[in-house]
DSSP file (Angstrom, degrees, kcal/mol; ACC not computed):
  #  RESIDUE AA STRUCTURE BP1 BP2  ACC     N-H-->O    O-->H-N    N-H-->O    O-->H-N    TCO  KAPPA ALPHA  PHI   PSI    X-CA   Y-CA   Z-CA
    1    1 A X              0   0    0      0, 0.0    32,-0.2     0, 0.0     2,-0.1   0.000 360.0 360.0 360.0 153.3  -53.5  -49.5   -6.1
    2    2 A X        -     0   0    0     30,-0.3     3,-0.2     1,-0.1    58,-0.0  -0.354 360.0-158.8 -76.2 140.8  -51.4  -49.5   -3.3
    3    3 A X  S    S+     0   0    0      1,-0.2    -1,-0.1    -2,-0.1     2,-0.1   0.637  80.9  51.4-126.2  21.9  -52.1  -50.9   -0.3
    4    4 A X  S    S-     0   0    0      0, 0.0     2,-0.3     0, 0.0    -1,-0.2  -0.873  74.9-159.6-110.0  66.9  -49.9  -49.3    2.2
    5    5 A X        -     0   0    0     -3,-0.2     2,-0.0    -2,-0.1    -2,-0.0  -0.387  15.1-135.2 -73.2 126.3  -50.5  -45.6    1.5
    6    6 A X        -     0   0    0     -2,-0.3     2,-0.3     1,-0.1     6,-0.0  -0.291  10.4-141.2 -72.7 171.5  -47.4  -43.3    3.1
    7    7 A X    >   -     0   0    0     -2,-0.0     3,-2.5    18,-0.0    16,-0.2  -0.993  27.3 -93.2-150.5 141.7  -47.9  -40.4    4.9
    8    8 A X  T 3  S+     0   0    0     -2,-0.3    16,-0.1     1,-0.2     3,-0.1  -0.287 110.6  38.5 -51.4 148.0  -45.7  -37.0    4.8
    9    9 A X  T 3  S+     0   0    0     14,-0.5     2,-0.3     1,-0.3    -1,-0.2   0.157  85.2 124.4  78.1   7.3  -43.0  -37.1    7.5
   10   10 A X    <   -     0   0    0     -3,-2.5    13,-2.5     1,-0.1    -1,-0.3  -0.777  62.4-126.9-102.3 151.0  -42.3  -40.5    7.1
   11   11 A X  E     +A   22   0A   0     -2,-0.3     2,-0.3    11,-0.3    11,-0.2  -0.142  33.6 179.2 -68.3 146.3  -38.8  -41.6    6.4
   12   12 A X  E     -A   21   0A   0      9,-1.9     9,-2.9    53,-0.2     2,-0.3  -0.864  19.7-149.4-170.7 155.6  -38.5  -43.9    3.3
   13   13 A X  E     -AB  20  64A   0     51,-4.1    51,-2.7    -2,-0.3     2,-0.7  -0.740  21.2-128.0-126.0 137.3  -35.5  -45.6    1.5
   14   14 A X     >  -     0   0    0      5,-2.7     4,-3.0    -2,-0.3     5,-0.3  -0.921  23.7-147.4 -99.1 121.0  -35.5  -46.3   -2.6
   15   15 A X  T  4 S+     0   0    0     -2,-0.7    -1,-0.2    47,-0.4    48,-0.1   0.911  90.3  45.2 -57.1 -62.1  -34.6  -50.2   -2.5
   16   16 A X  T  4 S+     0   0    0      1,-0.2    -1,-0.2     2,-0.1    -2,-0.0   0.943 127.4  25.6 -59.5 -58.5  -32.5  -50.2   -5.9
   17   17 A X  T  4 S-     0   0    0      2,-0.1    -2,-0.2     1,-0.0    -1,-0.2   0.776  98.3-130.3 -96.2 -29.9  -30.3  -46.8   -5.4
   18   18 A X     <  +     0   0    0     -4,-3.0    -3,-0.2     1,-0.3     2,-0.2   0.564  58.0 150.8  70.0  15.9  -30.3  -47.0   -0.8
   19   19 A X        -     0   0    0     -5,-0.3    -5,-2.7    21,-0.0     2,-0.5  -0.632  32.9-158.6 -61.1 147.3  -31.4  -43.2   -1.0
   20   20 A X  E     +A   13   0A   0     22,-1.5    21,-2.3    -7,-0.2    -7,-0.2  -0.990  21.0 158.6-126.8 158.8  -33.4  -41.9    1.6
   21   21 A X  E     -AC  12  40A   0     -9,-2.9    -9,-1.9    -2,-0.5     2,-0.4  -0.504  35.7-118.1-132.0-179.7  -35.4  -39.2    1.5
   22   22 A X  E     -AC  11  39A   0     17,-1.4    17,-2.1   -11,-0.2   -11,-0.3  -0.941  38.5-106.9-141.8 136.3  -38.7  -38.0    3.8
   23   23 A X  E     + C   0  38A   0    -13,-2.5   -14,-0.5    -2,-0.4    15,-0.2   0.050  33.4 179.6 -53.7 164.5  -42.1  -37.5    2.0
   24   24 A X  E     +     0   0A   0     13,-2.0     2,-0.3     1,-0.4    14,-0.2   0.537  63.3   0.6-131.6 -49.3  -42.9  -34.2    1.7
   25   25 A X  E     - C   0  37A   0     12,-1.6    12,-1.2   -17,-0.0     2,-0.5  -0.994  59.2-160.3-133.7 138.9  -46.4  -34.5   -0.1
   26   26 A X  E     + C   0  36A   0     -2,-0.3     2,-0.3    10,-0.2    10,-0.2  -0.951  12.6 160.1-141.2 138.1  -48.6  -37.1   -1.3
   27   27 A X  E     - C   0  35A   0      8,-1.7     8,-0.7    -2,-0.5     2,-0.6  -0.828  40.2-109.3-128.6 167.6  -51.5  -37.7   -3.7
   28   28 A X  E     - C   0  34A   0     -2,-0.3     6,-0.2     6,-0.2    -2,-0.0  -0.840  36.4-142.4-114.8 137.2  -53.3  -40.1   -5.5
   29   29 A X    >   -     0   0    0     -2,-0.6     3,-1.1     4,-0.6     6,-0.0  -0.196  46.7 -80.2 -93.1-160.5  -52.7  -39.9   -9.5
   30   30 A X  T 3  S+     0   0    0      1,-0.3    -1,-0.1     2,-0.1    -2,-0.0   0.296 126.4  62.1 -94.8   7.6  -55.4  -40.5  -11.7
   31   31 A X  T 3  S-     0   0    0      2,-0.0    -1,-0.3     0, 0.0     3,-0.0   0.197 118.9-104.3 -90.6 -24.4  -55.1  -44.7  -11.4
   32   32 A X  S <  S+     0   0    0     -3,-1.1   -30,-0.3   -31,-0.1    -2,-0.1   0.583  81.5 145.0  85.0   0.4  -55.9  -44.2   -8.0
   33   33 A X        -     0   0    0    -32,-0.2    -4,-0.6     1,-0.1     2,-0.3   0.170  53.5-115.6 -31.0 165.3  -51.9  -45.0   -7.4
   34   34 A X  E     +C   28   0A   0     -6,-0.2    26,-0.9    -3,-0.0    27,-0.3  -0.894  37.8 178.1-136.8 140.8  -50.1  -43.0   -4.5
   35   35 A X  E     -CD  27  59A   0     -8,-0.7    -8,-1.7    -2,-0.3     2,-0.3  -0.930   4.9-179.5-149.4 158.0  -47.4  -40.6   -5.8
   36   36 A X  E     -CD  26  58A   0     22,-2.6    22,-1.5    -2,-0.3     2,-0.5  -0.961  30.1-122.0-161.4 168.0  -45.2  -38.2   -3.6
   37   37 A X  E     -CD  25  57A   0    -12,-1.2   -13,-2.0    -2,-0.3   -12,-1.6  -0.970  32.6-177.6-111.9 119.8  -42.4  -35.5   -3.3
   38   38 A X  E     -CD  23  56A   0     18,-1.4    18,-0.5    -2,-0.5   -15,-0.2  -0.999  26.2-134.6-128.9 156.2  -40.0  -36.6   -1.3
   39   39 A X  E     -CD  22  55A   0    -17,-2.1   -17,-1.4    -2,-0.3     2,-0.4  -0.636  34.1-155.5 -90.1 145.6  -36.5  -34.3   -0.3
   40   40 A X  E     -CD  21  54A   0     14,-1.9    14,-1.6   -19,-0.2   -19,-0.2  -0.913  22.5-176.7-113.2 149.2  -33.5  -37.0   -0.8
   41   41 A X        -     0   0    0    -21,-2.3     3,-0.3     1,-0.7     2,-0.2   0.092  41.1-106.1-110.9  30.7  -30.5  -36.6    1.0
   42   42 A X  S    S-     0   0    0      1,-0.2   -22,-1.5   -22,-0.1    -1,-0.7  -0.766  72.2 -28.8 103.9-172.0  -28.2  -39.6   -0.3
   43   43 A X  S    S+     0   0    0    -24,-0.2     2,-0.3    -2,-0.2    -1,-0.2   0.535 126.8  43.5 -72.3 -18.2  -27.3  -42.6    1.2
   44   44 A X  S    S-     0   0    0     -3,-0.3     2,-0.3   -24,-0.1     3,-0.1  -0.999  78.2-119.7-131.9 125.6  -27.5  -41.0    4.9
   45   45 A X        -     0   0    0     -2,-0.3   -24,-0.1     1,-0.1    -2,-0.0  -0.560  47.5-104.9 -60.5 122.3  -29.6  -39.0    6.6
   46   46 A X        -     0   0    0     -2,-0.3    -1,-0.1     1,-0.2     4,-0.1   0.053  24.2-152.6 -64.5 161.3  -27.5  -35.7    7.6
   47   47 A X  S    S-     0   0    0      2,-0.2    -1,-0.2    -3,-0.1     2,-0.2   0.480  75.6 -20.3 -97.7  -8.0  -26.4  -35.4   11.6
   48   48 A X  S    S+     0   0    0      1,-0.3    -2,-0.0     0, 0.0     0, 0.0  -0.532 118.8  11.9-175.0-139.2  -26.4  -32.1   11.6
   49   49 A X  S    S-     0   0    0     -2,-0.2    -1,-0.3    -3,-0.0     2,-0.3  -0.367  70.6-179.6 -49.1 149.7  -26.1  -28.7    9.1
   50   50 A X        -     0   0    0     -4,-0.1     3,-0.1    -3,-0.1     2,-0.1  -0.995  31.5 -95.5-144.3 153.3  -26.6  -30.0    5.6
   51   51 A X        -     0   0    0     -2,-0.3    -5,-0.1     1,-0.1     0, 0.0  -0.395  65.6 -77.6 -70.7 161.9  -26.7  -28.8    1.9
   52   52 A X        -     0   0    0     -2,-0.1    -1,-0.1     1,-0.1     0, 0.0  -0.166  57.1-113.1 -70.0 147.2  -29.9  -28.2    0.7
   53   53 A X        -     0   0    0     -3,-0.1     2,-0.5     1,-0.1   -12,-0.2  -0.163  22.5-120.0 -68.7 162.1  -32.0  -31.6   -0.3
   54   54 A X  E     -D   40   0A   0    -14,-1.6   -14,-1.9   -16,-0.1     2,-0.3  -0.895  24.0-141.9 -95.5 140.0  -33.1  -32.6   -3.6
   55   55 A X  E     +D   39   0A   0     -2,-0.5     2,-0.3   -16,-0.2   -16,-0.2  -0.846  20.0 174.6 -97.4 141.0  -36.7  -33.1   -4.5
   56   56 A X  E     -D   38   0A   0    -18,-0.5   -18,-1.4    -2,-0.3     2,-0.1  -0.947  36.1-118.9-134.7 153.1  -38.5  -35.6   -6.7
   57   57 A X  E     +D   37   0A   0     -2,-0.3     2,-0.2   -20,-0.2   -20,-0.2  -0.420  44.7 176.5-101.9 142.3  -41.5  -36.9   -7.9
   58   58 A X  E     -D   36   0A   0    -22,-1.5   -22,-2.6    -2,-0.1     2,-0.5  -0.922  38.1-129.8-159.4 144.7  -42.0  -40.9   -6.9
   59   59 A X  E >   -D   35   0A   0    -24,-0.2     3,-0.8    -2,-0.2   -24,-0.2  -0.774  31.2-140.3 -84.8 124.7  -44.3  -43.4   -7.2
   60   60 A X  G >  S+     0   0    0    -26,-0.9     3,-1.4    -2,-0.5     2,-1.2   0.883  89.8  72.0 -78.7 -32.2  -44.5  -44.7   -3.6
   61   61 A X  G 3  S+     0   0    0    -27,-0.3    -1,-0.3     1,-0.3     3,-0.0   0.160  90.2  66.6 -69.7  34.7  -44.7  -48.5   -4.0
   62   62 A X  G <  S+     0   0    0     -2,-1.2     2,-0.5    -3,-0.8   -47,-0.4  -0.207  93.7  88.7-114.1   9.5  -41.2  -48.1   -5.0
   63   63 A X    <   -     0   0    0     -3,-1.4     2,-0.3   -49,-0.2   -49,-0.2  -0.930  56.1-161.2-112.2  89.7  -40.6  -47.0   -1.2
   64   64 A X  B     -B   13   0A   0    -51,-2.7   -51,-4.1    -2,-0.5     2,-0.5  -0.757  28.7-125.7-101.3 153.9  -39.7  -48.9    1.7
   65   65 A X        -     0   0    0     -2,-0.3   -53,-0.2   -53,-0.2    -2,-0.0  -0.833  18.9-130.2-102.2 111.8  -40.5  -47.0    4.8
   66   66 A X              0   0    0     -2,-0.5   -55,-0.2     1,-0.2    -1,-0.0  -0.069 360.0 360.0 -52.3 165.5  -37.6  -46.6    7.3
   67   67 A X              0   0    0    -57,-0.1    -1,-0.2   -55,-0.0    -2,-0.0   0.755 360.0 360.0 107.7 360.0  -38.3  -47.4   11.1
C-alpha cells in the first residue's frame, strides 16, 4: 500500500517520461493501492490558453508530487 496517498489538485510529475499532469480523481483499487486520473499536459505546465489535456489512469506510487 502506499504510504503517501495524493490528493486531487496536486501537481505531480511521472519520473521516467518528466510529464506532468494534476490529479483529477483518486481511489483505492481493490489491493488497497491508490490509483488516479490525472490531465497531462507534457513536459510543461501551460502559461496561458492551452489545447485540451490528456487524461489517464495511473498508479500513483509512480508519481512524484511537484512543489
Amino acid at each position: 500500500m502506499c504510504a503517501n496517498r495524493l490528493e486531487v489538485g496536486q501537481k505531480v510529475r511521472i519520473p521516467s517520461t518528466g510529464e506532468v499532469g494534476v490529479i483529477i480523481h483518486t481511489w483505492l483499487d481493490e489491493c488497497g493501492d491508490q490509483d488516479a486520473y490525472i490531465a497531462f499536459f507534457g513536459l510543461e505546465f501551460p502559461s496561458g490558453k492551452t489545447d485540451m489535456p490528456y487524461t489517464l489512469r495511473y498508479y500513483t506510487a509512480g508519481l512524484e508530487v511537484i512543489e
